[in-house]
C-alpha positions as CSV (number, residue, x, y, z in Angstrom):
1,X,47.3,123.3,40.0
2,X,47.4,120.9,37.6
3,X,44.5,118.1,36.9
4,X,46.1,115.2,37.1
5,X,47.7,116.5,40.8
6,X,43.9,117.4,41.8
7,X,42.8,114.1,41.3
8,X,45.1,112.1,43.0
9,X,44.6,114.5,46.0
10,X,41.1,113.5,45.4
11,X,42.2,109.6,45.4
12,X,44.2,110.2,48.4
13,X,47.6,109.2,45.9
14,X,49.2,112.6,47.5
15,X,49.0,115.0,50.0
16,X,46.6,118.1,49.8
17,X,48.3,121.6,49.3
18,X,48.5,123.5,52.6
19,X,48.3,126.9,50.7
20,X,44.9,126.6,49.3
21,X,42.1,127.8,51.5
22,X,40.5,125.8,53.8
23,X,36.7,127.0,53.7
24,X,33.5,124.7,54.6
25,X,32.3,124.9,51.3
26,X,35.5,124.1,49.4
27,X,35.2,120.5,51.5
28,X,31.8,120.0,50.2
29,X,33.0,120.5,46.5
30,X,35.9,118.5,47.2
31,X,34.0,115.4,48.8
32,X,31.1,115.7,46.0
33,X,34.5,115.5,43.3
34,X,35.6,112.5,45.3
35,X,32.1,110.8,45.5
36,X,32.1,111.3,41.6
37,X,35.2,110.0,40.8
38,X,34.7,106.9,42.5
39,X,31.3,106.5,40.8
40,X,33.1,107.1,37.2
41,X,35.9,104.1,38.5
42,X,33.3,102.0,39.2
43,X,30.9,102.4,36.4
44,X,33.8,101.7,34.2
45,X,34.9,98.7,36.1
46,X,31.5,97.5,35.5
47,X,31.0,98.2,31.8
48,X,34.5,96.2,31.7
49,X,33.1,93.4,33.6
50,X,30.2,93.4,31.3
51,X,31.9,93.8,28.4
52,X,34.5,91.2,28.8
53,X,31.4,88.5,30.5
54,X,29.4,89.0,27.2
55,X,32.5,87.5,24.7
Protein backbone atom coordinates (compact mmCIF):
# COMPACT_ATOMS: atom_id res chain seq x y z
CA UNK A 1 0.00 0.00 0.00
CA UNK A 2 1.29 2.98 -1.01
CA UNK A 3 1.87 6.28 1.43
CA UNK A 4 0.19 8.73 -0.11
CA UNK A 5 -3.16 6.10 -0.23
CA UNK A 6 -2.54 5.53 3.71
CA UNK A 7 -2.82 8.94 4.45
CA UNK A 8 -5.69 9.97 2.83
CA UNK A 9 -7.42 6.88 4.41
CA UNK A 10 -6.05 8.44 7.43
CA UNK A 11 -7.77 12.00 6.29
CA UNK A 12 -10.81 10.22 5.49
CA UNK A 13 -10.10 11.43 1.42
CA UNK A 14 -10.90 7.58 0.64
CA UNK A 15 -12.22 4.53 1.79
CA UNK A 16 -10.24 2.06 4.02
CA UNK A 17 -9.10 -1.39 2.29
CA UNK A 18 -11.49 -4.22 3.39
CA UNK A 19 -8.56 -6.80 2.96
CA UNK A 20 -6.37 -5.54 5.59
CA UNK A 21 -7.03 -6.95 9.05
CA UNK A 22 -9.14 -5.54 11.32
CA UNK A 23 -7.47 -6.12 14.91
CA UNK A 24 -8.01 -3.81 18.15
CA UNK A 25 -4.66 -2.78 18.09
CA UNK A 26 -4.26 -1.93 14.35
CA UNK A 27 -7.24 0.88 15.30
CA UNK A 28 -5.13 2.27 18.04
CA UNK A 29 -2.10 2.69 15.58
CA UNK A 30 -4.32 3.98 13.04
CA UNK A 31 -6.14 6.71 15.36
CA UNK A 32 -2.60 7.67 17.01
CA UNK A 33 -1.39 8.15 12.94
CA UNK A 34 -4.54 10.20 12.58
CA UNK A 35 -4.12 12.25 15.85
CA UNK A 36 -0.56 13.01 14.44
CA UNK A 37 -1.22 13.99 11.26
CA UNK A 38 -3.60 16.50 12.23
CA UNK A 39 -1.17 17.83 14.82
CA UNK A 40 1.62 18.12 11.90
CA UNK A 41 -1.43 20.15 9.65
CA UNK A 42 -1.93 22.31 12.28
CA UNK A 43 1.52 23.18 13.52
CA UNK A 44 2.28 24.04 9.93
CA UNK A 45 -0.79 26.18 9.57
CA UNK A 46 0.49 27.96 12.52
CA UNK A 47 4.11 28.42 11.71
CA UNK A 48 2.44 29.87 8.34
CA UNK A 49 0.27 32.14 10.19
CA UNK A 50 3.25 33.23 12.11
CA UNK A 51 5.37 33.54 9.53
CA UNK A 52 3.26 35.47 7.19
CA UNK A 53 1.87 37.98 10.54
CA UNK A 54 5.65 38.77 11.29
CA UNK A 55 6.36 40.48 7.48
Amino acid sequence: MGVWKQISEYLYLSKPDPNRPKTQWIKYMHGINRISIFLFILALIILAFKLFLKH
